[in-house]
C-alpha positions in Angstrom: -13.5 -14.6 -1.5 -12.9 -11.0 0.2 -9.3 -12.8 1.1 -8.5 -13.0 -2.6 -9.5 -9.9 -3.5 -7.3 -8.4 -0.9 -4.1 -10.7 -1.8 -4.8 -9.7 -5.4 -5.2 -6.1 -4.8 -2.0 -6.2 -2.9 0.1 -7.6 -5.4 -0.9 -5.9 -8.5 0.0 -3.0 -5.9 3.1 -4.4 -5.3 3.8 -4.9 -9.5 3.1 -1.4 -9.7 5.0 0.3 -7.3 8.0 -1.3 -9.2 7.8 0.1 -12.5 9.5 3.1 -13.8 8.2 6.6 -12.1 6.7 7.4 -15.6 5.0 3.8 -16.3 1.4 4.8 -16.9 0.0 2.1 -14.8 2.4 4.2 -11.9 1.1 7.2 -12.7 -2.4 6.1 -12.7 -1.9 5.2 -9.0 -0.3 7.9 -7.9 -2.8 10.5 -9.4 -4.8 12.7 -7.1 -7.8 13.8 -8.9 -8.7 17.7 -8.1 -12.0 19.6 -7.8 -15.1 18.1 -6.0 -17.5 15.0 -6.3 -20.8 15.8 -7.4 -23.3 16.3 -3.6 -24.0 12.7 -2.4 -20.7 11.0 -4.3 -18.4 8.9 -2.5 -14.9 10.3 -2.7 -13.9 6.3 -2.3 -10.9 5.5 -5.0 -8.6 3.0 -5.5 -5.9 4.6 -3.9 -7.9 5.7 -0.5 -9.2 2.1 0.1 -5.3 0.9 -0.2 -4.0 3.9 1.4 -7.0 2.9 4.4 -5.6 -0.3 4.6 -2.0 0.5 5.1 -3.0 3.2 7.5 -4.7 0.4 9.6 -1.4 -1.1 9.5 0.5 1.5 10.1 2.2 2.3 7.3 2.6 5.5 5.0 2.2 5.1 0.9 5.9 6.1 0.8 6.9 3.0 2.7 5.0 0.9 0.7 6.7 2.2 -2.7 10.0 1.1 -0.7 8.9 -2.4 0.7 7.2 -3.4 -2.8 11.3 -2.6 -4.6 12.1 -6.4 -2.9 9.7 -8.7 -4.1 10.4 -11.3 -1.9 10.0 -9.3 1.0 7.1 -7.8 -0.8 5.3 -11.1 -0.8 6.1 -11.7 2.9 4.4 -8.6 3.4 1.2 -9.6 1.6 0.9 -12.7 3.3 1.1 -10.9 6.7 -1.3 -8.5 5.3 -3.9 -11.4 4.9 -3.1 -13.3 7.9 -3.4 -9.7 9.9 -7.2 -9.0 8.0 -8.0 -13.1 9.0 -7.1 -12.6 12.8 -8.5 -8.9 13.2 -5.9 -8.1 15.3 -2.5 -6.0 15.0 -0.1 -9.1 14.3 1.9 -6.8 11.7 3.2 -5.1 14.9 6.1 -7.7 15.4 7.4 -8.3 11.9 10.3 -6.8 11.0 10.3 -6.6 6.9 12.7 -3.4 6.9 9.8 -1.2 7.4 11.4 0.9 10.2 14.5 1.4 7.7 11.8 2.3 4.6 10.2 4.8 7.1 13.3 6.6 8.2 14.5 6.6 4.1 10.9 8.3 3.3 11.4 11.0 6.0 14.8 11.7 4.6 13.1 12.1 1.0 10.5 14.1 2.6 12.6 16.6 4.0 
């Protein structure tokens, strides 16, 4: 069950990260709520558990907004994503989906 929840999650990201800058869904992702948690609140969001993830990974939120542009390579990603969460181990580290490219393109938007 906790495999389809993450292939889910995952793709709706993907769908997301696709639409127009100003897409409301977009925006909703992208927004980083200000000012504090009541005392005892987890600060857990939808963004942090995805951003978590990818961190575990590896990979930055600006390279997934790259990656996700290419669906199919988007999908490949997802699938690795699962088989990486079903083998606990780092077997993202040898696939080459144009990350290394996405990464150098997000420094270069960065600076």
């Amino acid at each position: 069950m906790e495999t389809i929840i993450i292939r889910r999650r995952w793709r709706w990201i993907g769908h997301v990260l696709r639409k127009e800058q100003d897409a409301i869904p977009r925006v909703a992702v992208q927004w980083r709520p200000e000012g504090h948690r009541k005392r005892g609140r987890l600060k857990t969001t939808w963004r942090r558990t995805v951003e978590a993830e990818a961190a575990a990974m590896g990979q930055s939120w600006g390279t997934l907004r790259m990656l996700a542009q290419d669906r199919e390579q988007w999908k490949e990603f997802v699938a690795a994503l699962i088989a990486y969460g079903k083998k606990g181990s780092n077997s993202l580290s040898g696939l080459d989906y144009g990350l290394e490219t996405s990464r150098s393109a997000d420094r270069d938007h960065l600076s």
